[in-house]
C-alpha positions in Angstrom: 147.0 30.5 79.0 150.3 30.0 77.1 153.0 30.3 78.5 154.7 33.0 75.7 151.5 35.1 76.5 152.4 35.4 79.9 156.0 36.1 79.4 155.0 39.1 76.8 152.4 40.5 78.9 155.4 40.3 81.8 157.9 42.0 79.5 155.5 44.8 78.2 154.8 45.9 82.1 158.8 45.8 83.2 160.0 49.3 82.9 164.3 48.4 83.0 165.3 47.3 79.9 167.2 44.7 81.1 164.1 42.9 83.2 162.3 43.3 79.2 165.3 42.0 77.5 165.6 39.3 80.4 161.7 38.3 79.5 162.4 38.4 75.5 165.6 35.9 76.1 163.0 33.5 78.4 160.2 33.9 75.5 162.7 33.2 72.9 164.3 30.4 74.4 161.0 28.6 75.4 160.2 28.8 71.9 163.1 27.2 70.5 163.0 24.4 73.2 159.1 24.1 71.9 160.5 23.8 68.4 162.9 21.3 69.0 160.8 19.0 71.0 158.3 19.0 68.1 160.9 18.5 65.6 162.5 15.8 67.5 158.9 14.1 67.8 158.1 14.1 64.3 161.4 12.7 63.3 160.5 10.2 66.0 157.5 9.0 64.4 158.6 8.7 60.8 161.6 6.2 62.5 159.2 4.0 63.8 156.7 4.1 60.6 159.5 2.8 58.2 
């Protein structure tokens, strides 16, 4: 299971705002980091193909 599932499912059963917010910041933020390490490999592998 992803882990962005698990965070969402987390965040839908918290009833305090601030646990839900706390669970959208660590959903958003894995995200990002996701992106970024993507990004980073692909620019990775066009530096070694020229």
């Amino acid at each position: 299971m992803k882990p962005t599932i698990i965070l969402g499912a987390a965040s839908a059963l918290m009833r305090s705002k601030r646990a839900k917010l706390l669970f959208l910041g660590l959903q958003f933020g894995y995200l990002t980091y996701r992106l970024v390490k993507e990004k980073r490999q692909k620019d990775m592998a066009t530096e070694h193909s020229h």
